[in-house]
N, C-alpha and C positions, 0 to 999 in steps of 0.2 A: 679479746676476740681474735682468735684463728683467721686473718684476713685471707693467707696463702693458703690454708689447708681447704678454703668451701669449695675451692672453682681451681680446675688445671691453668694456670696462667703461662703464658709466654714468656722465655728466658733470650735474654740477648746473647745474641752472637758474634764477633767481632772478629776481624781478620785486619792485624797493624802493620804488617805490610799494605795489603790495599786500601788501607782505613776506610773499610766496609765494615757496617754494622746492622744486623737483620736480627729480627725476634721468630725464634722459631720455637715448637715444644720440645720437651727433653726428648734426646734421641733415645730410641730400642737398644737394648742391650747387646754391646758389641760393635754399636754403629756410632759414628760420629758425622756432623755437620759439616761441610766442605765449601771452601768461599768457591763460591762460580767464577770468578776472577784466575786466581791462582790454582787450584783444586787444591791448597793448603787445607789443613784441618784450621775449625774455626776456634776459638776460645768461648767459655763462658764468661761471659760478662758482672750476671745475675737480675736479677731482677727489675733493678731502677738505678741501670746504667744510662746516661743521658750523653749520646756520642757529639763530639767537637764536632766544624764543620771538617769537610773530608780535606780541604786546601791550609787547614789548619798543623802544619807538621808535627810543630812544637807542640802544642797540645796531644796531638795521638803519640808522641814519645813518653809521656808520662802517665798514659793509658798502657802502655805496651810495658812499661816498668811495675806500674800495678798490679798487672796479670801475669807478668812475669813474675811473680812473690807471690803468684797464690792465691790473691785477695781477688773478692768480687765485690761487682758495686751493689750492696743489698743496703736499701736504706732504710730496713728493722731489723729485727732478726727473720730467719730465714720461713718462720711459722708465721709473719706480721704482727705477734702479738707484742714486740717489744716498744718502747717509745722513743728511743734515744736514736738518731738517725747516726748510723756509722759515715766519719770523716774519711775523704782519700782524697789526696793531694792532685789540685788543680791546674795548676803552674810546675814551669822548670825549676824556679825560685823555691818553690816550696817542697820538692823534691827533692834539691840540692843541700837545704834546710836538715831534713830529715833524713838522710844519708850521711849527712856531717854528724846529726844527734846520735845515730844508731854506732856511727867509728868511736864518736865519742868514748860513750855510755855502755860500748859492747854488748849491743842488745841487737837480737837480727832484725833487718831490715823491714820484714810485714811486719813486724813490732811499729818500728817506728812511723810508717806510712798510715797506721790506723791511726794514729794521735793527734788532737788538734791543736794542743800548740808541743813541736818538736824540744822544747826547753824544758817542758813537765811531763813529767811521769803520769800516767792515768793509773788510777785502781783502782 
């Protein structure tokens, strides 16, 4: 079942310098989401991103590294119909983890950051 496709739902929005996080709808074409803070452009998050508290630094530095590689917090696929909740790294530990895996391994890094454990290969 299409959870995402019956109903327009709200995408997070995040700005890691102010580690501000608002759900807004997808912007019009050509326009983008602006933190009120900074007038920075804001990031997509995705879906069922769940923001640290805002006094939490260490925490939004590994939010800011995930959305820096592209990845968004969707935890199905992007239509809801998937079952398997996508992994993104919670901790500095477990960032550090998977940065080590991907020098390793020579696999880019949103490789490595979706996997749940940094030592195995998913397929």
């Amino acid at each position: 079942m299409c959870v995402y496709a019956f109903a327009h739902y709200k995408l997070h929005y995040v700005c890691t310098e102010c580690r501000l996080s608002f759900k807004r709808h997808y912007p019009e074409q050509g326009r983008e989401h602006l933190c009120p803070t900074c007038s920075e452009p804001m990031r997509c998050a995705g879906h069922d991103f769940a923001a640290p508290s805002r006094h939490d630094v260490r925490a939004w530095s590994v939010v800011a590294a995930v959305l820096g590689e592209g990845l968004r917090y969707e935890g199905f696929e992007p239509c809801g119909c998937g079952k398997q909740p996508k992994y993104r790294p919670r901790t500095r530990a477990e960032l550090r983890a998977r940065r080590a895996a991907a020098r390793r391994e020579g696999i880019p890094l949103a490789e490595a950051l979706s996997r749940r454990d940094a030592h195995v290969a998913e397929g």
